[in-house]
C-alpha positions as CSV (number, residue, x, y, z in Angstrom):
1,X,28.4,-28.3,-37.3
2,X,27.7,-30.6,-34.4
3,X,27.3,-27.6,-32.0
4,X,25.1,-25.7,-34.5
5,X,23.2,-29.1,-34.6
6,X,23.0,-29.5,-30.8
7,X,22.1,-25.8,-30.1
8,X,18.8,-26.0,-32.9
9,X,17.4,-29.2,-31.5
10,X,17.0,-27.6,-27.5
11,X,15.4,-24.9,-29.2
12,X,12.9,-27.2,-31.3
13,X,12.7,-29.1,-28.0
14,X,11.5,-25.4,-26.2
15,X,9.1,-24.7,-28.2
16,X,7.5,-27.8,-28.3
17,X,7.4,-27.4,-24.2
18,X,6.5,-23.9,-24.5
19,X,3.2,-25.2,-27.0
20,X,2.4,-28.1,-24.9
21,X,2.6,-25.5,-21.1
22,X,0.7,-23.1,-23.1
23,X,-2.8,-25.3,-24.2
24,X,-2.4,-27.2,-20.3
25,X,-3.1,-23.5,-19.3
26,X,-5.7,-22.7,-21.7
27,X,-7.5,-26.2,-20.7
28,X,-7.2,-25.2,-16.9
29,X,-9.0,-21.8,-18.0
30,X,-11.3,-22.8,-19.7
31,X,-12.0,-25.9,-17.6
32,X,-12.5,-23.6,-14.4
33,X,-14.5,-20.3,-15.8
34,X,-16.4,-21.7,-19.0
35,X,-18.9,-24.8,-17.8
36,X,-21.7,-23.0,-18.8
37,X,-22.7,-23.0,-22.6
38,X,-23.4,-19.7,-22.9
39,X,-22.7,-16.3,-24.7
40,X,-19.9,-14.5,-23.5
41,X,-20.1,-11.4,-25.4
42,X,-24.3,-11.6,-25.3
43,X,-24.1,-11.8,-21.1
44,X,-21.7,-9.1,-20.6
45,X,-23.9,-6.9,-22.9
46,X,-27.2,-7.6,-21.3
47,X,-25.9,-7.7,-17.9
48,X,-23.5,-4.6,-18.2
49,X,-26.4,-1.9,-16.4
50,X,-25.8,-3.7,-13.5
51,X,-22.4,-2.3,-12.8
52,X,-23.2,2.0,-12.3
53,X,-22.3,3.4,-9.8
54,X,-24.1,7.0,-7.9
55,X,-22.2,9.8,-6.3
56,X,-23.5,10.5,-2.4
57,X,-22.6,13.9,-1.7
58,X,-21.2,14.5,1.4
59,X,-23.4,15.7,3.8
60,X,-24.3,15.2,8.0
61,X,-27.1,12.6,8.7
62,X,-28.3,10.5,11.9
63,X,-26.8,6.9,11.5
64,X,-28.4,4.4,13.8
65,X,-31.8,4.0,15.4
66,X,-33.8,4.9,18.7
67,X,-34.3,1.6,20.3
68,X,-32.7,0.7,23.6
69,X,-33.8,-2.8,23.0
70,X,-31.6,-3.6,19.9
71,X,-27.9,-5.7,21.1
72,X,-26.3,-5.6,17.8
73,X,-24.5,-2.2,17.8
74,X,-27.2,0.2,15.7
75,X,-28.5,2.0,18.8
76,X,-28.1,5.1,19.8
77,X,-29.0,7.6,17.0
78,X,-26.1,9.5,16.5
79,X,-25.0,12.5,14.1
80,X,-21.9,11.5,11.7
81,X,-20.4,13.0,8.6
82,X,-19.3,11.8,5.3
83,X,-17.4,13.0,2.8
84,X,-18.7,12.3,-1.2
85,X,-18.5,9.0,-2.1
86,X,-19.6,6.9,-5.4
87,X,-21.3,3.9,-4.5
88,X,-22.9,0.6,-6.9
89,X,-27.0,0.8,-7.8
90,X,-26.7,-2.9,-7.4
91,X,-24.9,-5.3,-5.6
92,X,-22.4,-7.3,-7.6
93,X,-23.9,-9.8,-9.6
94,X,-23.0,-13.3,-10.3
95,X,-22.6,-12.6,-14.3
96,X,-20.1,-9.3,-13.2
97,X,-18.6,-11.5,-10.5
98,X,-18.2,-14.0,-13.5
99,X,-16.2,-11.9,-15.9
100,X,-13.7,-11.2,-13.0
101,X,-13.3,-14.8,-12.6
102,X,-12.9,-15.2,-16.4
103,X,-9.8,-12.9,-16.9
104,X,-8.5,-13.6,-13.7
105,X,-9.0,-17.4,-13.5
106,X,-6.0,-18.1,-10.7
107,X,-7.7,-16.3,-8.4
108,X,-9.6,-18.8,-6.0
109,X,-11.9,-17.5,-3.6
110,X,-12.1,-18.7,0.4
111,X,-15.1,-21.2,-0.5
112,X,-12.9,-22.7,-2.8
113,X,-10.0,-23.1,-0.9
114,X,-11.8,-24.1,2.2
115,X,-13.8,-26.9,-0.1
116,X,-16.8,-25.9,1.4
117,X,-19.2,-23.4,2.7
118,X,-23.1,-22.6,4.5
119,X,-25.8,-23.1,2.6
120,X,-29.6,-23.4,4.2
121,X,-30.8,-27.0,4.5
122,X,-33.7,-26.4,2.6
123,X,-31.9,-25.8,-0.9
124,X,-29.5,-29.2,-0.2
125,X,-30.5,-32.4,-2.3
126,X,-31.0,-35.7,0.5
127,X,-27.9,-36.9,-1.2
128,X,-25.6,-34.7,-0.5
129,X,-27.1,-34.1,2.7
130,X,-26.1,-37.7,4.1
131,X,-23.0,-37.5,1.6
132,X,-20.8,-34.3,2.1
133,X,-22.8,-31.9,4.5
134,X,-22.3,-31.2,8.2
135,X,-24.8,-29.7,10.4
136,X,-24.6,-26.2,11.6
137,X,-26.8,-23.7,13.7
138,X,-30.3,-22.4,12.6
139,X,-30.9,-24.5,9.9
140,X,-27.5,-24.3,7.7
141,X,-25.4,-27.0,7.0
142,X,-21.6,-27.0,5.2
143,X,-21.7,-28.5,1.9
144,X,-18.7,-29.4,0.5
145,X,-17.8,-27.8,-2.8
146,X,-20.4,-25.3,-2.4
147,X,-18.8,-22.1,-4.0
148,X,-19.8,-19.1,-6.0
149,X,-21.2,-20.9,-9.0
150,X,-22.5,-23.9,-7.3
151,X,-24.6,-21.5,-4.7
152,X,-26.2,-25.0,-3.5
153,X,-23.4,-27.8,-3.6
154,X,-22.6,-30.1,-6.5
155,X,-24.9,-30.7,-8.9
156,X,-26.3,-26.9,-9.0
157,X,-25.5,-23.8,-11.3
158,X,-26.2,-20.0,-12.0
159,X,-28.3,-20.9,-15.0
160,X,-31.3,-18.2,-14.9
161,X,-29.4,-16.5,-12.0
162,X,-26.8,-14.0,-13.9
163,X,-28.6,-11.0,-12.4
164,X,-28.7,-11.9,-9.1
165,X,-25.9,-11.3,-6.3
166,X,-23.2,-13.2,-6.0
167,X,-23.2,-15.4,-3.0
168,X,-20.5,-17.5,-0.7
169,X,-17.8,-14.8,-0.8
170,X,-15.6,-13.6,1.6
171,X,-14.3,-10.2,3.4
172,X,-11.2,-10.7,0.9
173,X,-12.8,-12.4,-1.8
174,X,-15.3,-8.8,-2.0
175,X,-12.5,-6.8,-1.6
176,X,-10.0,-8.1,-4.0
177,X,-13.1,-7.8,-6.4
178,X,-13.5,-4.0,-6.1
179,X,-9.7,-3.5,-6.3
180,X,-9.9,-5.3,-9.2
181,X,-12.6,-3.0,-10.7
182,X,-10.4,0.3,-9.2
183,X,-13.1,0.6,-6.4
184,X,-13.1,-0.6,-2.7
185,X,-15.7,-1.6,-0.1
186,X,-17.5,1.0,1.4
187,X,-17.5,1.7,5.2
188,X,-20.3,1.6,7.3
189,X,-21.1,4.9,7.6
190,X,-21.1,5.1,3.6
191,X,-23.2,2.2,3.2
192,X,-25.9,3.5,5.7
193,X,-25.9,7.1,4.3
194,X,-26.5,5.9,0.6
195,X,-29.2,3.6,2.2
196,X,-31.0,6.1,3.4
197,X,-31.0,8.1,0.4
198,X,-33.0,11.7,1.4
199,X,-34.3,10.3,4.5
200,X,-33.9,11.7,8.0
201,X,-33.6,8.5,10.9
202,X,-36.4,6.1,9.4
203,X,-36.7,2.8,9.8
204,X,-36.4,1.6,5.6
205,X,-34.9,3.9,3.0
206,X,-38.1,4.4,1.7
207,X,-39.7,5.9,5.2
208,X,-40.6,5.0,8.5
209,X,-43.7,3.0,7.8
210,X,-43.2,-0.9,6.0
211,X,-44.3,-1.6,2.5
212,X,-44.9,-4.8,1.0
213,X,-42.8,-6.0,-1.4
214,X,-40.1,-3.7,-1.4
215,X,-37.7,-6.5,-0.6
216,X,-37.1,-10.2,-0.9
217,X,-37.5,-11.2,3.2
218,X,-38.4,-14.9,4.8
219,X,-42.4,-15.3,4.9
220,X,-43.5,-18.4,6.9
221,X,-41.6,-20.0,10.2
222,X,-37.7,-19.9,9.5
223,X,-36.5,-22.4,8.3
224,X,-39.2,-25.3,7.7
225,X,-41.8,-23.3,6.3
226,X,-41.8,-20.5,3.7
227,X,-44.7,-19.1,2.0
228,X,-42.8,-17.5,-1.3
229,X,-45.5,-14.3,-0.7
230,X,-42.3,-12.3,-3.0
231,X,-42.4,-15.2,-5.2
232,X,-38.6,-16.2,-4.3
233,X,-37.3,-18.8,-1.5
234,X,-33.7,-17.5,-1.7
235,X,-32.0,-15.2,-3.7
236,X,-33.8,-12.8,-6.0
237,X,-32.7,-10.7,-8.9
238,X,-31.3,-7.2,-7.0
239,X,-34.1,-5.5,-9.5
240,X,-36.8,-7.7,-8.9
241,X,-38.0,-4.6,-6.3
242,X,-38.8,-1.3,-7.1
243,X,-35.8,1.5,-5.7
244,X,-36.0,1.2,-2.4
245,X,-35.0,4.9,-1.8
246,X,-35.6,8.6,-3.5
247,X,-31.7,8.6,-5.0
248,X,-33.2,5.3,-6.7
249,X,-30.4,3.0,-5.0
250,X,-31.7,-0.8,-5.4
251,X,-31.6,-3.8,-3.0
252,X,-30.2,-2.7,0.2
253,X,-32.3,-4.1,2.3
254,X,-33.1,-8.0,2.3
255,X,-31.3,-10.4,-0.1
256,X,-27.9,-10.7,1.1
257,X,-26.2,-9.2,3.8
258,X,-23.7,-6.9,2.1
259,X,-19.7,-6.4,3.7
260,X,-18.5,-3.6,4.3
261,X,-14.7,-2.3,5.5
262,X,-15.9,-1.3,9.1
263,X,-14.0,-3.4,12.0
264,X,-17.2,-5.1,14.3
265,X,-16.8,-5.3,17.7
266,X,-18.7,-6.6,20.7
267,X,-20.2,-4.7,23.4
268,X,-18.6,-5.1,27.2
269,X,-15.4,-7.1,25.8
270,X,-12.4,-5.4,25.4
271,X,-11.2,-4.8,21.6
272,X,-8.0,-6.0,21.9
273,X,-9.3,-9.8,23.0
274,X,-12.1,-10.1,20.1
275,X,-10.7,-11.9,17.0
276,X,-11.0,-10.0,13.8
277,X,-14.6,-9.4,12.3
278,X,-16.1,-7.3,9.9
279,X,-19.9,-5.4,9.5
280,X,-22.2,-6.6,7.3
281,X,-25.3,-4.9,6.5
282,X,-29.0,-5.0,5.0
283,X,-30.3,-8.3,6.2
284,X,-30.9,-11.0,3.7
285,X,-33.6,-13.4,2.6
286,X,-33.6,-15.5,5.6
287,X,-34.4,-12.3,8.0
288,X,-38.0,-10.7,9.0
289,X,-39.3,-7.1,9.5
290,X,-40.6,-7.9,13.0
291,X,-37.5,-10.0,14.3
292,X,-38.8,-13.0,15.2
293,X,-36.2,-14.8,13.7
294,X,-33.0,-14.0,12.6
295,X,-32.1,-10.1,12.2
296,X,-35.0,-7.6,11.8
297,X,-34.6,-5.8,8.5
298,X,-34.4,-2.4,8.4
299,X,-32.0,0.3,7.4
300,X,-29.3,0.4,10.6
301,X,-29.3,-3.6,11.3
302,X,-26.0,-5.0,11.3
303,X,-24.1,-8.2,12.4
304,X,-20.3,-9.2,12.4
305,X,-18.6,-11.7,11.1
306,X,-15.2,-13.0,10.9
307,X,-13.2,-12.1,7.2
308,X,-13.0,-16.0,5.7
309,X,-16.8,-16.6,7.1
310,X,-18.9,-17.1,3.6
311,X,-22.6,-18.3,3.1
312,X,-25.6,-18.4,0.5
313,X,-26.3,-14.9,2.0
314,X,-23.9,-13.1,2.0
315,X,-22.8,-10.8,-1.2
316,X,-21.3,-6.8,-1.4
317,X,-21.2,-3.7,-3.5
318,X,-18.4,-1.3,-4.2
319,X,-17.4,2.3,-3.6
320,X,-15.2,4.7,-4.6
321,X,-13.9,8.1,-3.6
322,X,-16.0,11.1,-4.9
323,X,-14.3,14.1,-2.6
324,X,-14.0,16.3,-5.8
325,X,-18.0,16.5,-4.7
326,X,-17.6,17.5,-1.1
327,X,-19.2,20.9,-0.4
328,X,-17.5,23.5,1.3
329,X,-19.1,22.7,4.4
330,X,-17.8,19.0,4.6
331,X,-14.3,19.5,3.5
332,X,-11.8,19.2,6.0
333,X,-10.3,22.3,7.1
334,X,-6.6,22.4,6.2
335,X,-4.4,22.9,9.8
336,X,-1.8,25.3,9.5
337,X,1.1,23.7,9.6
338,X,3.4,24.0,12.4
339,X,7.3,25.0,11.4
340,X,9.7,23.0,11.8
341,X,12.8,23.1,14.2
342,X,15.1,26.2,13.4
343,X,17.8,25.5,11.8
344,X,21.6,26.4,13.2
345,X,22.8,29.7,11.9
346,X,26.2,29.1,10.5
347,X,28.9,31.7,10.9
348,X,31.8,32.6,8.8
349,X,35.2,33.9,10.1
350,X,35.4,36.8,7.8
351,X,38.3,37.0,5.5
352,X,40.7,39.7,6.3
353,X,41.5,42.4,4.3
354,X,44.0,44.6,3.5
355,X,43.0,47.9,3.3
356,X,45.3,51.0,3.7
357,X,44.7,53.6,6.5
358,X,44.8,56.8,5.8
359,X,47.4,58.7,7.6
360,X,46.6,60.6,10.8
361,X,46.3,64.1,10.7
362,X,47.7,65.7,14.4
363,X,46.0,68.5,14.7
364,X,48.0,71.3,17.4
365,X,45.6,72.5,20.2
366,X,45.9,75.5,22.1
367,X,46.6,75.1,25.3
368,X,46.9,78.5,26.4
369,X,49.4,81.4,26.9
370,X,52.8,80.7,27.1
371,X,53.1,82.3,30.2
372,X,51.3,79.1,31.8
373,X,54.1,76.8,31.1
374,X,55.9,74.9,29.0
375,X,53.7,73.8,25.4
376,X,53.6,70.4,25.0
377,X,54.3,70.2,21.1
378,X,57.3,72.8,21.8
379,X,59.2,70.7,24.8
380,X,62.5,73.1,24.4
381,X,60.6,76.2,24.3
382,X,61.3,78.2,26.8
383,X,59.8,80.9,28.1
């Protein structure tokens, strides 16, 4: 009885643990991916659009752009080929970014880990400036805790932002998102075809000459002044524009800068000394059409940057393989393939066998009169 006693009480005293480990984790969940009073169920409805995707079929374009004087990689014009591809309308935004958080809430992304990231003066608070922000080049400054869903430090929120990209994520954090969703990020050559849509070596995915308002770019002098002419200082919903090409792709250009999978490297330094980096594309909201500051937008610009590098500019789409799309044209031709090394031919000591000859049948020859000699088959003949 004492044993049966014993044995029932480290049960009890299991499940009690089990209970207690059980609503710590819950509290931890809910404490990290709910702060926002909000409908789950409602968001994900409204905001669910926002995640289609468009098959590219494969096809040969001119990737890059005739201008000697650009140093970031994008010249010379060049003709490439890809093979079918599905790629996003949108760029991930914060409310799909949001629902990856929510079921997987031990995931922490590189802003997070670091404990902070870049976000342009402008948008930091006095406070925090003098409190937990460090100078940095061309008007940013690292704010500590700054992080998907505080885009500009402590003390700020997505509230009224659902629909627009996702921002201070990394080269992994984007690409353990699309594995997440079954996609991956798409290469540069993928990115720039779907960009360009129908168009043959223009500057903008919507032609060679620039439109107004096709795009949320920096209007004023970068970074003290800006004129809100788009009616948005920084990010902007990745609708807010019209399509900004004829397979009606949205956002590409300006916004954020979007990663992709391609490896960057510099020009005149060997590969094998250059740390690892990664191509971003589009521009963002801090870049002009005429280059002044920053990057000029337009449909080939791209920078590097290194994989744990994130900012409140930076955001991504996803691809996926479509090959089942590829025209005959496109699809890799099948080598023959080559035989292998002959194999040794093995030989067999045949078996004997016992077979019974026949017995020889002498047959007499003639071999001539007898008057020649003596016959051989008669040796006592005589003559």
């Amino acid at each position: 009885m004492a044993a049966t006693s014993k044995t029932s009480t480290k049960w009890i005293w299991a499940g009690f643990i089990l209970i207690v480990y059980l609503n710590v984790v819950e509290t931890q969940r809910k404490t990290g991916n709910e702060d926002y009073d909000v409908d789950v169920h409602g968001i994900m409805q409204e905001y669910r659009k926002y995640k289609s995707m468009r098959v590219m079929v494969g096809r040969e374009f001119y990737m890059g752009i005739n201008d000697p004087k650009s140093e970031t990689g994008e010249h010379p014009l060049r003709k490439v080929r890809v093979r079918s591809f599905y790629m996003d309308v949108y760029p991930v935004t914060n409310a799909e970014y949001w629902e990856f958080r929510r079921i997987k809430w031990r995931y922490k992304s590189t802003a997070e880990e670091k404990g902070w990231s870049w976000v342009l003066k402008t948008f930091v608070p006095e406070n925090i400036k003098e409190s937990s922000a460090s100078p940095g080049a061309s008007g940013w400054v690292a704010v500590k805790n700054a992080r998907w869903d505080q885009p500009f430090g402590p003390g700020s929120d997505l509230h009224g932002k659902w629909n627009h990209p996702v921002v201070h994520v990394s080269y992994e954090d984007a690409r353990v998102y699309c594995a997440y969703r079954g996609h991956r990020l798409p290469s540069e050559i993928e990115w720039e075809s779907a960009a360009r849509g129908q168009e043959i070596a223009t500057q903008y995915p919507w032609g060679e000459r620039w439109e107004k308002f096709r795009m949320n770019d920096w209007q004023g002098n970068f970074p003290d002044t800006n004129h809100r002419l788009d009616g948005y200082d920084s990010t902007s919903p990745v609708d807010a524009f019209p399509a900004q090409n004829g397979n009606m792709m949205y956002d590409f250009l300006g916004n954020v800068w979007e990663w992709t999978s391609a490896r960057h490297y510099e020009r005149l330094v060997a590969e094998d000394v250059q740390p690892l980096a990664f191509v971003l594309k589009g521009g963002s909201y801090i870049d002009s059409r005429d280059g002044k500051f920053n990057y000029m937008i337009r449909t080939s610009q791209r920078k590097g940057e290194e994989p744990d590098h994130t900012a409140g500019n930076i955001g991504f789409r996803c691809a996926m393989n479509a090959h089942h799309h590829d025209p005959k044209d496109i699809r890799p031709k099948v080598k023959p393939t080559t035989p292998g090394p002959l194999k040794p031919r093995i030989y067999q000591i045949p078996k004997a066998t016992t077979t019974v000859e026949p017995p020889q049948v002498i047959r007499h020859k003639d071999y001539g009169p007898p008057a020649l000699g003596v016959n051989p088959q008669r040796k006592h003949h005589e003559l």
